[in-house]
C-alpha positions in Angstrom: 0.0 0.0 0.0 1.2 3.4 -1.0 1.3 6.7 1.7 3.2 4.5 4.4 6.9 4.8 5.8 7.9 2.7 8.7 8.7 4.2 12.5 10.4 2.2 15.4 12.2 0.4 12.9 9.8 -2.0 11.9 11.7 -5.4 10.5 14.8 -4.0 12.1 14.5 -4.2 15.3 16.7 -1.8 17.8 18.0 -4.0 19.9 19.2 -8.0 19.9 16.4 -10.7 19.6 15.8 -11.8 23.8 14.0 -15.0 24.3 10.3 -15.3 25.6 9.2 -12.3 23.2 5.9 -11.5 22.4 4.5 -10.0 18.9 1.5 -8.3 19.0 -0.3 -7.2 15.6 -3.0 -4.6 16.4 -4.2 -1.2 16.6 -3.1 1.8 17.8 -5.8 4.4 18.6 -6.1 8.1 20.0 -8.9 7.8 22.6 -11.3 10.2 23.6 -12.7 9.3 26.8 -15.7 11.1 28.4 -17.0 10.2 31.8 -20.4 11.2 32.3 -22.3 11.1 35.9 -25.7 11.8 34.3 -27.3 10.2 31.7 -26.4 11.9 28.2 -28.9 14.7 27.8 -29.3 14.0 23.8 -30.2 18.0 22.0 -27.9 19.8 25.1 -25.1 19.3 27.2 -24.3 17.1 29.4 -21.3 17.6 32.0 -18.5 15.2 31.4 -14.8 14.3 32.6 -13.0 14.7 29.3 -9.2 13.1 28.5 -7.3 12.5 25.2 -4.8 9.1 25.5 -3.7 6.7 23.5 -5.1 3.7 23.6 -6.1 0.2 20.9 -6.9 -3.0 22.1 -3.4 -4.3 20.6 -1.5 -1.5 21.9 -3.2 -1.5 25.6 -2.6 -5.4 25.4 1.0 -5.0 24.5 1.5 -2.0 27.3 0.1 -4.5 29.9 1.9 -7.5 29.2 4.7 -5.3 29.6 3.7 -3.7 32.8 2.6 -7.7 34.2 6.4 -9.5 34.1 6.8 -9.5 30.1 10.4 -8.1 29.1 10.0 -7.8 25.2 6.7 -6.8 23.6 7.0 -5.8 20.2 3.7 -4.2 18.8 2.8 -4.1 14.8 0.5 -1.3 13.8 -0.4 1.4 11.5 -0.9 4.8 13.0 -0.9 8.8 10.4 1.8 10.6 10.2 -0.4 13.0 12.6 0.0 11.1 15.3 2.8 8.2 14.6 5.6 10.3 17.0 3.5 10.8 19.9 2.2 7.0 20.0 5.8 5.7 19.3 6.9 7.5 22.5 3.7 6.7 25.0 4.9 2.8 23.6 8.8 2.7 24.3 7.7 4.7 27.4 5.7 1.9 28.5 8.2 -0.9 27.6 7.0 -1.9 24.5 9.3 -1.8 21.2 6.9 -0.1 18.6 7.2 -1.6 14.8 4.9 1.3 13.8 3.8 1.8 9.6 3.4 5.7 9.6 0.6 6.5 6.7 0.4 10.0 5.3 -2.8 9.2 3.4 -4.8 8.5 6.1 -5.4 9.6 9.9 -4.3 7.8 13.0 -7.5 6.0 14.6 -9.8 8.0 16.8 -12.2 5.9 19.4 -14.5 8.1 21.3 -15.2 6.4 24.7 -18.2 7.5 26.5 -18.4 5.8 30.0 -21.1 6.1 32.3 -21.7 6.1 35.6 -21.5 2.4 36.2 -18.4 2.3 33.8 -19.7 1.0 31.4 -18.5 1.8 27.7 -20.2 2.6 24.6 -17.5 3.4 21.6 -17.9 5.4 18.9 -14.9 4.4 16.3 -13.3 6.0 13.0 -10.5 3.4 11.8 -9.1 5.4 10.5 -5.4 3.5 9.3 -5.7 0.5 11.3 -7.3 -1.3 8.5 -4.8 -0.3 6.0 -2.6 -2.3 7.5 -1.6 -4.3 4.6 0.2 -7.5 3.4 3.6 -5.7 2.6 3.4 -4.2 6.1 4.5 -8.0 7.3 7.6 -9.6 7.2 8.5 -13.3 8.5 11.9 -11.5 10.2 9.2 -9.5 12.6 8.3 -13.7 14.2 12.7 -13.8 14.7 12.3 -14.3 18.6 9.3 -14.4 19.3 7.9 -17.0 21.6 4.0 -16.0 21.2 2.0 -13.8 18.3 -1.4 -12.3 19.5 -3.7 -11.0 16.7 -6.5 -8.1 17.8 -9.5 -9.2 16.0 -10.2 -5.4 14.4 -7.8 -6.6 11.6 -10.5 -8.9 10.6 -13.0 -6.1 9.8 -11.3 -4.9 6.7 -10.3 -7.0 3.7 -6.8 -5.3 3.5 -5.9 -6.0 7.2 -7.5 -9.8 6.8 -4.6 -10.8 4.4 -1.9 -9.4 7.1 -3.6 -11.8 9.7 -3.4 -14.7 6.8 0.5 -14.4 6.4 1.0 -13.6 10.2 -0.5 -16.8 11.2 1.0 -18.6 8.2 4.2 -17.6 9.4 4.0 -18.7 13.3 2.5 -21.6 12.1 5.1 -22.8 10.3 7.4 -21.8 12.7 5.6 -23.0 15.6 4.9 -20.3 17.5 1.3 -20.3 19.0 -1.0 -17.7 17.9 -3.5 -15.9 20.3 -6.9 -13.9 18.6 -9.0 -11.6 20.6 -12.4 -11.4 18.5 -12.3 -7.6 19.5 -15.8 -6.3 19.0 -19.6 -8.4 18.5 -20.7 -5.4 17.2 -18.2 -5.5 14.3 -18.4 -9.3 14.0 -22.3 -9.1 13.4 -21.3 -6.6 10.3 -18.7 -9.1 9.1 -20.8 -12.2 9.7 -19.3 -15.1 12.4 -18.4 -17.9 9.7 -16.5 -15.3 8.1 -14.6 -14.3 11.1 -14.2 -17.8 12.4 -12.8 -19.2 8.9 -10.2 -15.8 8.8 -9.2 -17.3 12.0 -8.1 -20.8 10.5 -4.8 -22.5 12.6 -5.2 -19.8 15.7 -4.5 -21.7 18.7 -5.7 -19.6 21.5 -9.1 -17.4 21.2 -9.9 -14.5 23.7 -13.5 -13.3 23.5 -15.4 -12.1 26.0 -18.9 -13.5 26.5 -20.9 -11.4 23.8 -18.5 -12.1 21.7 -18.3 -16.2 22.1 -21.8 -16.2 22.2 -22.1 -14.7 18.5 -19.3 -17.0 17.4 -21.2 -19.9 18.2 -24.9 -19.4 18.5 -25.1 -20.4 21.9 -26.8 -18.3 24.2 -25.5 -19.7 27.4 -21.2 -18.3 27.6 -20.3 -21.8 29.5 -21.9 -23.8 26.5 -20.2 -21.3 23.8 -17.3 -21.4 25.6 -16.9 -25.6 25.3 -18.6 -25.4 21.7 -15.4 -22.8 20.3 -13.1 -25.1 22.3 -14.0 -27.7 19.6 -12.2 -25.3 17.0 -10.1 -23.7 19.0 -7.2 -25.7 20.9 -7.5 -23.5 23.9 -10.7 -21.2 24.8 -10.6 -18.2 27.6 -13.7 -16.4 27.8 -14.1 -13.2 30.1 -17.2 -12.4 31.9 -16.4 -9.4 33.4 -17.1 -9.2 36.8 -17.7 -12.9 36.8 -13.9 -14.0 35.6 -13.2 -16.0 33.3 -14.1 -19.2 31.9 -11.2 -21.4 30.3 -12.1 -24.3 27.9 -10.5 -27.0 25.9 -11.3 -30.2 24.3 -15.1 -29.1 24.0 -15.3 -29.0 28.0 -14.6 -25.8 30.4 -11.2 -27.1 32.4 -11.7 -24.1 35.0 -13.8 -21.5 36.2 -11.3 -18.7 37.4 -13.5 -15.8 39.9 -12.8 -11.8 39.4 -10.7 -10.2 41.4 -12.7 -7.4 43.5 -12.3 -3.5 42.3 -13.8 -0.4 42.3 -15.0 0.3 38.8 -14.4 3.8 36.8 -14.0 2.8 33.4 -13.9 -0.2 32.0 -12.1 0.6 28.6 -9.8 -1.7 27.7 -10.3 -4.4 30.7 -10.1 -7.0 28.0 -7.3 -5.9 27.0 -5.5 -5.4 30.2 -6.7 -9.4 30.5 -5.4 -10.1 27.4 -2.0 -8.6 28.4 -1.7 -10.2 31.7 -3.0 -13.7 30.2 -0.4 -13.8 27.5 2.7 -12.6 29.7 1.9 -15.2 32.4 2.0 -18.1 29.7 5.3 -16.9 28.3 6.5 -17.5 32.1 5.2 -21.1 31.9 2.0 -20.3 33.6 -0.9 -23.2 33.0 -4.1 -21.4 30.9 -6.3 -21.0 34.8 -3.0 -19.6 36.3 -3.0 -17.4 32.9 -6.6 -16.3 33.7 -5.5 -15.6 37.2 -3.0 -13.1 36.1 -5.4 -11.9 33.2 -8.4 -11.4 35.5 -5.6 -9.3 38.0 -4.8 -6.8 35.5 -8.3 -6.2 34.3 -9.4 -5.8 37.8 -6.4 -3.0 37.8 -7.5 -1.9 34.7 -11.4 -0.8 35.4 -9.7 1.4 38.6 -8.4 3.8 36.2 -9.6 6.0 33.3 -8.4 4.8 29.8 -7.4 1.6 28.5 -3.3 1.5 29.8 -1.6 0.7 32.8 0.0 3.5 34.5 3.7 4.6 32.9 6.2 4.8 35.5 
């Protein structure tokens, strides 16, 4: 794809390959996030807490893998030349090596979080380049290593940034590195269809949805029953329920039922991905998948006790 120069030195990395690493291919987003006490007041204002930060479910999953005990998280993205400079340097700042594809064609993506007063989230998203994340974007050098990739399922909403998920996955397959997805959004998945997101998903060995989520995938209205039914696809099943934990599956049966750990909500952006990040560092430690879930339901519970999507930067 034309517009695009690389930042972060993507394929080259800046420092010598350590063991253990993890590759993340994902988004990188500018978030808007506006707490409101009050219901929105629709035709008028309504009174809201109001902060610009980065954020991306790939990005936030990488910055908390780094923040929960992994030493070398690379992240793959696309991000405008608007913005590429200021993302690059909230990344390293949080530990994470950023392979970043700068586009001048299109603007970084923009996610407009508005969070009520029970913390819950409701997104309104522009894309912006994520999805033009392209196949010439990805090189089988980036899996030199690695130990674990992890996929964030927005690339499957665009036909562009499906192929990059293809060769990624062909790649670690054939190099035997275990794949992780998280399915990302149910409301994007209903617009791209389930069978369509499940086939794009061919040779993953790990999925990460959260209940919604596994429930569209399968059909199934009941999240223990989905979560057994996508274990028959998928090796290794961990779906989140929020404040109920975690379910973790394999072999068409849930293995363990792993409880939330108690916190004070304020916003729950990005508490998957703070799971997700904390999941995926504690298996590159050895962890088993419940102890995974452990460490993923930790950081999520971390995650909802602050505003925006990332763990705090020392």
């Amino acid at each position: 794809m034309s517009g695009a120069t690389r930042t972060g030195g993507a394929g080259a990395p800046d420092a010598p390959d350590a063991p253990g690493a993890l590759l993340i291919v994902g988004d990188v987003v500018t978030d808007v996030v506006a707490r409101h006490r009050t219901p929105l007041a629709h035709g008028t204002d309504t009174a809201a807490e109001i902060r610009t930060l980065p954020g991306g479910a790939g990005a936030n999953a990488a910055c908390w893998a780094a923040a929960t005990g992994c030493a070398d998280v690379r992240l793959l993205g696309r991000v405008g030349t608007d913005a590429a400079a200021w993302h690059e340097g909230q990344l390293r700042a949080a530990g994470v090596r950023p392979l970043l594809v700068a586009d001048d064609e299109a603007p970084t993506a923009t996610v407009v979080s508005l969070v009520d007063a029970s913390a819950e989230r409701t997104f309104l998203t522009d894309s912006g380049a994520v999805l033009r994340l392209c196949a010439a974007d990805w090189s089988d050098a980036l899996l030199d290593g690695v130990s674990r990739l992890h996929i964030s399922g927005y690339l499957f909403f665009a036909a562009t940034s499906r192929h990059v998920v293809r060769a990624a996955v062909r790649s670690a397959v054939a190099r035997d590195v275990p794949v992780s997805v998280d399915p990302a959004s149910a409301g994007f998945i209903t617009r791209l269809g389930p069978e369509v997101f499940l086939a794009a998903a061919d040779g993953v060995g790990v999925l990460l949805p959260n209940a919604d989520e596994a429930r569209l995938l399968t059909g199934v209205p009941d999240a223990e029953k989905a979560a057994a039914e996508l274990s028959r696809r998928f090796p290794l099943v961990v779906v989140t329920l929020g404040p109920g934990g975690a379910l973790v599956a394999s072999d068409g049966a849930v293995t363990a039922r792993v409880p939330a750990h108690p916190a004070r909500a304020v916003d729950s952006t990005g508490a998957g991905d703070a799971f997700n990040g904390g999941f995926l560092a504690a298996l590159l430690t050895g962890a088993d998948p419940a102890a995974a879930a452990t460490a993923g339901c930790r950081a999520g519970a971390l995650s909802v006790t602050l505003t925006g999507g990332r763990p705090p930067v020392p």
